[in-house]
DRENBAVO-915232 format. One record per residue (C-alpha): residue number from 1; x, y, z. Coordinates in steps of 0.5 Angstrom, whole numbers, plus 2048, in hexadecimal, padded with zeros to 3 digits. Each point is the difference from the previous one (the first is absolute). Layout:
% DRENBAVO-915232
  resi    X    Y    Z
   NUM    X    Y    Z
...
***
This chain:
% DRENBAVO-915232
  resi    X    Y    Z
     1  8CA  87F  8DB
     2  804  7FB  804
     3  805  805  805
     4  7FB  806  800
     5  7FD  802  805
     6  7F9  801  7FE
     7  7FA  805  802
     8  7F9  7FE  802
     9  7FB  803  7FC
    10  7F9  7FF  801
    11  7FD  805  7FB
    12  802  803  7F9
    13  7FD  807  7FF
    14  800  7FF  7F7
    15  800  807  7FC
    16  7FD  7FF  7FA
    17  7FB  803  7FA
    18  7F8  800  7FF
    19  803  7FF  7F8
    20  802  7F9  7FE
    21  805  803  7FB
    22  802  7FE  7F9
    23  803  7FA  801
    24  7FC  7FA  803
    25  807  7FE  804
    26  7FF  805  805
    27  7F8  7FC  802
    28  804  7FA  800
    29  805  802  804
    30  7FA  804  805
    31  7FD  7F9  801
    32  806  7FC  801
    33  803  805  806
    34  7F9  7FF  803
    35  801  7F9  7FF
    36  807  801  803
    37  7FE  804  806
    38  7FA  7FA  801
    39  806  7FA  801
    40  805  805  803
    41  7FA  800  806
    42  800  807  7FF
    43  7FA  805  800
    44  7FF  806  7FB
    45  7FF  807  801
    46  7FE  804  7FA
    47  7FC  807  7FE
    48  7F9  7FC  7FF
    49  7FC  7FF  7FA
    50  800  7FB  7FC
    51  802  805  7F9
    52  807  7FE  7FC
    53  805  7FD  804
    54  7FD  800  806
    55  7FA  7FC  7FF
    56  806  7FB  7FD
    57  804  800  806
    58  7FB  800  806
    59  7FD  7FB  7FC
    60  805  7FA  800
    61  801  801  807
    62  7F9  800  802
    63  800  7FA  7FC
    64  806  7FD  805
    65  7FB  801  806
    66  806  806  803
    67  7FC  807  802
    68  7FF  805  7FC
    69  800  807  802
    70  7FE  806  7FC
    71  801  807  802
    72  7FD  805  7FB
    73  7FD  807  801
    74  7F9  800  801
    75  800  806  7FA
    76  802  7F9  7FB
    77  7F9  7FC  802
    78  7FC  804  7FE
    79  7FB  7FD  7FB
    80  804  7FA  800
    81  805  803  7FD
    82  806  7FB  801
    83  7FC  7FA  801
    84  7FF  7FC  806
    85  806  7FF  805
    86  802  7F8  800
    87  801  800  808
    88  7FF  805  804
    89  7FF  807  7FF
    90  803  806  805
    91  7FD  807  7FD
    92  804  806  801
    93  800  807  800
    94  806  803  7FC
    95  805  7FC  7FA
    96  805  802  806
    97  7FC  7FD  806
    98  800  7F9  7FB
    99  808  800  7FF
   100  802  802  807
   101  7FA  7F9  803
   102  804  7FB  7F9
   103  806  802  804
   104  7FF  7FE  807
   105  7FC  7FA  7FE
   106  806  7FD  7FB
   107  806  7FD  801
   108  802  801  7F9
   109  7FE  804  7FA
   110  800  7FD  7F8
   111  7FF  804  7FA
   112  7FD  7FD  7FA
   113  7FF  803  7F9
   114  7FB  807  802
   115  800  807  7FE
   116  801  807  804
   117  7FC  7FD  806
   118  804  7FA  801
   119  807  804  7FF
   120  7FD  805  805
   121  7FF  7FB  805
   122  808  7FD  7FE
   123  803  806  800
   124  7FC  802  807
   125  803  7F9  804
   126  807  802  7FD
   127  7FF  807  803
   128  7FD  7FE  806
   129  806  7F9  801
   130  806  806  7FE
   131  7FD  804  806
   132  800  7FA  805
   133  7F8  800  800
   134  801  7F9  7FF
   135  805  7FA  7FE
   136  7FB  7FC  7FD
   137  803  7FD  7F9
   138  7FE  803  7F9
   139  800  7FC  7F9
   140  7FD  801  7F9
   141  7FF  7F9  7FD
   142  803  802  7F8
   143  7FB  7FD  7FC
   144  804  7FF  7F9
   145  803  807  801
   146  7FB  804  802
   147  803  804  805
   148  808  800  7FD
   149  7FF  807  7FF
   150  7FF  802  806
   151  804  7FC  803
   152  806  803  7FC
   153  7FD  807  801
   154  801  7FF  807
   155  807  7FD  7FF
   156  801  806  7FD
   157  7FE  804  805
   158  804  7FC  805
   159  807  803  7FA
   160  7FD  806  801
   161  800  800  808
   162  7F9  802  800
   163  800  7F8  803
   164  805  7FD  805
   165  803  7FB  7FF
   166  7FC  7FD  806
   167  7FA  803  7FE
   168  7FF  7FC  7FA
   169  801  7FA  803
   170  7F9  801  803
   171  7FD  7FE  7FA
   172  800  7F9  7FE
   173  7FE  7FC  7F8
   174  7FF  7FA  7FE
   175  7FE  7FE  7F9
   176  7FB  7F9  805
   177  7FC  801  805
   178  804  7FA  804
   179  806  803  800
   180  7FD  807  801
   181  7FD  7FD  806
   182  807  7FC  803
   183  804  808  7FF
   184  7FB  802  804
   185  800  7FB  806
   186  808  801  7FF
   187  800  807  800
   188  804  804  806
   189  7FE  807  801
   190  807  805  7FF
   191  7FD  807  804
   192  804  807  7FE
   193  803  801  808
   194  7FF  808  7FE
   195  7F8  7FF  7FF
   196  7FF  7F9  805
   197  800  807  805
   198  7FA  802  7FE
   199  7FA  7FF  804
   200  7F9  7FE  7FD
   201  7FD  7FF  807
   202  7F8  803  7FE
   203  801  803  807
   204  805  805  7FE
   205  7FE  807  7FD
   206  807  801  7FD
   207  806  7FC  7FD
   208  807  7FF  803
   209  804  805  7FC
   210  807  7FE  7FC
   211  805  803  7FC
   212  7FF  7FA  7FA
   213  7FF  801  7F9
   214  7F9  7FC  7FE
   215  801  7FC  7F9
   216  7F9  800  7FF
***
Protein backbone atom coordinates (compact mmCIF):
# COMPACT_ATOMS: atom_id res chain seq x y z
CA UNK A 1 0.00 0.00 0.00
CA UNK A 2 2.91 1.82 -0.53
CA UNK A 3 2.01 5.69 -1.66
CA UNK A 4 -1.45 5.31 0.26
CA UNK A 5 -2.31 7.01 3.18
CA UNK A 6 -3.71 4.65 5.61
CA UNK A 7 -6.54 4.97 8.20
CA UNK A 8 -6.25 3.67 11.95
CA UNK A 9 -8.49 0.94 12.81
CA UNK A 10 -8.56 -0.46 16.07
CA UNK A 11 -11.61 -2.34 16.23
CA UNK A 12 -13.51 -4.21 13.28
CA UNK A 13 -17.38 -4.59 13.72
CA UNK A 14 -18.07 -8.25 11.70
CA UNK A 15 -21.45 -9.04 10.61
CA UNK A 16 -22.16 -12.59 10.08
CA UNK A 17 -24.58 -15.75 10.34
CA UNK A 18 -25.64 -17.92 13.74
CA UNK A 19 -25.48 -20.68 10.83
CA UNK A 20 -22.55 -22.33 9.42
CA UNK A 21 -23.64 -22.51 5.81
CA UNK A 22 -23.26 -25.02 3.36
CA UNK A 23 -19.93 -24.84 2.39
CA UNK A 24 -17.24 -25.67 5.11
CA UNK A 25 -15.03 -22.37 3.02
CA UNK A 26 -17.19 -20.04 4.78
CA UNK A 27 -15.99 -21.44 8.72
CA UNK A 28 -12.41 -21.26 7.23
CA UNK A 29 -12.76 -18.48 6.14
CA UNK A 30 -14.63 -17.29 9.78
CA UNK A 31 -11.60 -18.27 11.87
CA UNK A 32 -8.72 -17.14 9.31
CA UNK A 33 -10.25 -13.15 9.60
CA UNK A 34 -10.34 -13.93 13.25
CA UNK A 35 -6.73 -14.89 12.73
CA UNK A 36 -6.25 -11.83 10.66
CA UNK A 37 -7.68 -9.47 12.78
CA UNK A 38 -5.66 -11.23 15.75
CA UNK A 39 -2.15 -10.31 13.96
CA UNK A 40 -3.30 -7.14 12.37
CA UNK A 41 -3.31 -5.97 16.46
CA UNK A 42 -7.07 -5.43 15.93
CA UNK A 43 -10.03 -5.95 18.24
CA UNK A 44 -13.44 -7.68 17.29
CA UNK A 45 -16.87 -6.31 17.96
CA UNK A 46 -19.50 -8.69 17.07
CA UNK A 47 -23.27 -9.44 17.96
CA UNK A 48 -22.45 -11.99 20.72
CA UNK A 49 -23.02 -15.68 21.04
CA UNK A 50 -20.93 -18.20 19.99
CA UNK A 51 -23.52 -19.81 17.35
CA UNK A 52 -22.40 -20.52 13.24
CA UNK A 53 -20.19 -17.78 12.07
CA UNK A 54 -19.95 -15.77 15.05
CA UNK A 55 -18.79 -18.46 17.21
CA UNK A 56 -15.88 -19.07 14.30
CA UNK A 57 -14.89 -15.41 14.31
CA UNK A 58 -14.93 -14.40 17.86
CA UNK A 59 -13.12 -17.21 18.59
CA UNK A 60 -9.73 -17.07 16.52
CA UNK A 61 -9.61 -13.42 17.54
CA UNK A 62 -9.94 -14.34 21.46
CA UNK A 63 -7.46 -17.14 20.56
CA UNK A 64 -4.76 -14.09 19.42
CA UNK A 65 -5.05 -12.60 22.75
CA UNK A 66 -7.45 -9.15 20.84
CA UNK A 67 -10.53 -8.01 22.92
CA UNK A 68 -13.62 -9.31 22.08
CA UNK A 69 -16.94 -7.38 22.32
CA UNK A 70 -20.44 -8.97 22.08
CA UNK A 71 -23.29 -6.93 21.85
CA UNK A 72 -26.61 -8.67 21.99
CA UNK A 73 -30.14 -7.99 22.87
CA UNK A 74 -30.95 -9.28 26.37
CA UNK A 75 -34.08 -11.28 24.65
CA UNK A 76 -31.25 -13.50 22.53
CA UNK A 77 -29.86 -14.88 26.18
CA UNK A 78 -32.53 -16.21 27.49
CA UNK A 79 -32.03 -20.09 28.04
CA UNK A 80 -28.75 -19.66 26.95
CA UNK A 81 -30.05 -19.56 23.64
CA UNK A 82 -26.93 -18.16 21.52
CA UNK A 83 -24.01 -19.78 23.45
CA UNK A 84 -21.70 -17.98 25.92
CA UNK A 85 -19.93 -14.55 24.51
CA UNK A 86 -16.29 -15.19 23.78
CA UNK A 87 -15.31 -11.90 25.66
CA UNK A 88 -17.09 -9.44 27.03
CA UNK A 89 -20.55 -9.15 26.79
CA UNK A 90 -22.97 -5.87 26.82
CA UNK A 91 -26.81 -6.63 27.01
CA UNK A 92 -28.93 -4.29 25.38
CA UNK A 93 -32.79 -3.47 25.27
CA UNK A 94 -33.61 -3.38 21.59
CA UNK A 95 -31.94 -4.76 17.81
CA UNK A 96 -31.94 -0.75 17.16
CA UNK A 97 -29.99 -0.20 20.54
CA UNK A 98 -27.35 -3.13 19.62
CA UNK A 99 -26.89 -1.59 15.73
CA UNK A 100 -26.45 2.20 17.06
CA UNK A 101 -23.76 0.97 20.13
CA UNK A 102 -21.64 -1.30 16.85
CA UNK A 103 -21.66 1.92 15.33
CA UNK A 104 -19.89 3.99 17.84
CA UNK A 105 -17.55 1.69 19.12
CA UNK A 106 -16.33 0.28 15.41
CA UNK A 107 -13.84 1.80 13.33
CA UNK A 108 -15.04 -0.49 10.23
CA UNK A 109 -17.50 -2.85 9.52
CA UNK A 110 -17.25 -6.43 7.65
CA UNK A 111 -19.85 -8.69 6.40
CA UNK A 112 -19.26 -12.57 6.20
CA UNK A 113 -21.65 -14.93 4.76
CA UNK A 114 -25.30 -14.30 6.89
CA UNK A 115 -28.83 -14.15 6.36
CA UNK A 116 -31.59 -11.62 6.84
CA UNK A 117 -29.97 -10.15 9.88
CA UNK A 118 -26.72 -9.73 8.74
CA UNK A 119 -27.74 -8.09 5.59
CA UNK A 120 -29.89 -5.96 7.57
CA UNK A 121 -27.04 -4.98 9.53
CA UNK A 122 -25.04 -4.12 6.10
CA UNK A 123 -27.59 -2.30 4.41
CA UNK A 124 -28.51 -0.28 7.99
CA UNK A 125 -24.23 0.96 7.79
CA UNK A 126 -24.66 1.75 4.00
CA UNK A 127 -27.80 3.72 4.76
CA UNK A 128 -26.58 5.09 7.67
CA UNK A 129 -22.93 6.01 5.83
CA UNK A 130 -24.97 7.66 2.73
CA UNK A 131 -26.87 9.95 5.09
CA UNK A 132 -23.49 11.15 6.68
CA UNK A 133 -24.32 9.38 10.06
CA UNK A 134 -20.82 8.12 9.96
CA UNK A 135 -17.64 7.79 7.41
CA UNK A 136 -16.49 4.51 8.79
CA UNK A 137 -15.41 1.86 5.69
CA UNK A 138 -17.69 -0.97 4.85
CA UNK A 139 -16.91 -4.31 3.18
CA UNK A 140 -18.21 -8.08 2.65
CA UNK A 141 -15.54 -10.53 2.40
CA UNK A 142 -16.96 -12.74 -0.88
CA UNK A 143 -16.12 -16.14 0.06
CA UNK A 144 -16.33 -18.12 -3.22
CA UNK A 145 -18.95 -16.05 -4.45
CA UNK A 146 -21.35 -15.63 -2.28
CA UNK A 147 -22.28 -12.36 -2.42
CA UNK A 148 -21.84 -11.95 -6.46
CA UNK A 149 -25.28 -11.64 -6.29
CA UNK A 150 -25.66 -8.96 -4.46
CA UNK A 151 -23.43 -7.23 -5.58
CA UNK A 152 -24.68 -7.02 -9.12
CA UNK A 153 -28.22 -6.31 -7.95
CA UNK A 154 -26.65 -3.23 -6.28
CA UNK A 155 -24.66 -2.50 -9.45
CA UNK A 156 -28.02 -2.78 -10.82
CA UNK A 157 -29.32 -0.20 -8.95
CA UNK A 158 -26.49 2.00 -9.40
CA UNK A 159 -27.61 1.76 -13.72
CA UNK A 160 -31.11 2.26 -12.44
CA UNK A 161 -30.25 5.56 -10.61
CA UNK A 162 -31.73 4.19 -7.59
CA UNK A 163 -27.77 4.24 -6.54
CA UNK A 164 -25.40 7.02 -7.20
CA UNK A 165 -22.44 6.47 -8.38
CA UNK A 166 -21.07 7.91 -5.30
CA UNK A 167 -22.99 5.82 -3.18
CA UNK A 168 -22.03 2.57 -4.31
CA UNK A 169 -18.39 3.48 -3.70
CA UNK A 170 -19.40 2.98 0.19
CA UNK A 171 -19.77 -0.63 -0.29
CA UNK A 172 -16.19 -2.28 -0.41
CA UNK A 173 -15.58 -6.48 -1.45
CA UNK A 174 -12.93 -8.76 -1.35
CA UNK A 175 -12.70 -12.35 -2.12
CA UNK A 176 -9.43 -12.67 1.34
CA UNK A 177 -9.76 -11.27 4.49
CA UNK A 178 -6.30 -9.29 4.14
CA UNK A 179 -6.89 -7.64 0.90
CA UNK A 180 -10.32 -6.71 2.39
CA UNK A 181 -8.86 -5.30 5.34
CA UNK A 182 -6.05 -3.29 3.22
CA UNK A 183 -9.51 -1.37 1.26
CA UNK A 184 -10.56 -0.71 4.50
CA UNK A 185 -7.65 0.95 5.74
CA UNK A 186 -7.38 2.81 2.52
CA UNK A 187 -10.56 3.78 2.28
CA UNK A 188 -11.41 7.77 1.79
CA UNK A 189 -15.14 8.55 2.70
CA UNK A 190 -16.76 10.59 -0.68
CA UNK A 191 -20.01 12.47 0.96
CA UNK A 192 -22.92 13.53 -1.17
CA UNK A 193 -22.45 17.81 -0.56
CA UNK A 194 -26.78 17.94 -0.75
CA UNK A 195 -27.01 15.24 2.47
CA UNK A 196 -23.33 16.10 4.31
CA UNK A 197 -25.85 19.35 5.37
CA UNK A 198 -27.99 17.25 7.48
CA UNK A 199 -27.47 17.48 11.26
CA UNK A 200 -27.75 14.35 13.21
CA UNK A 201 -26.71 16.13 16.25
CA UNK A 202 -28.95 13.89 19.18
CA UNK A 203 -29.96 17.41 20.55
CA UNK A 204 -31.98 18.45 17.65
CA UNK A 205 -35.81 17.70 17.39
CA UNK A 206 -35.59 18.48 13.82
CA UNK A 207 -33.73 17.87 10.61
CA UNK A 208 -32.16 20.83 8.52
CA UNK A 209 -34.71 20.60 5.45
CA UNK A 210 -33.09 20.33 1.66
CA UNK A 211 -34.59 20.38 -1.57
CA UNK A 212 -32.66 16.90 -2.80
CA UNK A 213 -33.86 13.91 -4.06
CA UNK A 214 -32.79 10.86 -1.24
CA UNK A 215 -31.67 7.85 -3.46
CA UNK A 216 -32.20 5.57 -0.69
Amino acid sequence: MEGVSVRKIKKICVFCGANSGKDVAFVNAAFHLGEVLGKRKIDLVYGGGKLGLMGCVSTAVAQHERQVLGIIPSACTINNLVGETCGKEIKVATMQERLVMMMELSDAFIALPGGFGTLEELFQMISWAQLNIHNKPIGVLNINGFFNGLLSFVDHAVKQEFITPRARKILISATTADELVDKLQAFRFESDPALSKLKWSPSSSQKEKLDLTLRL
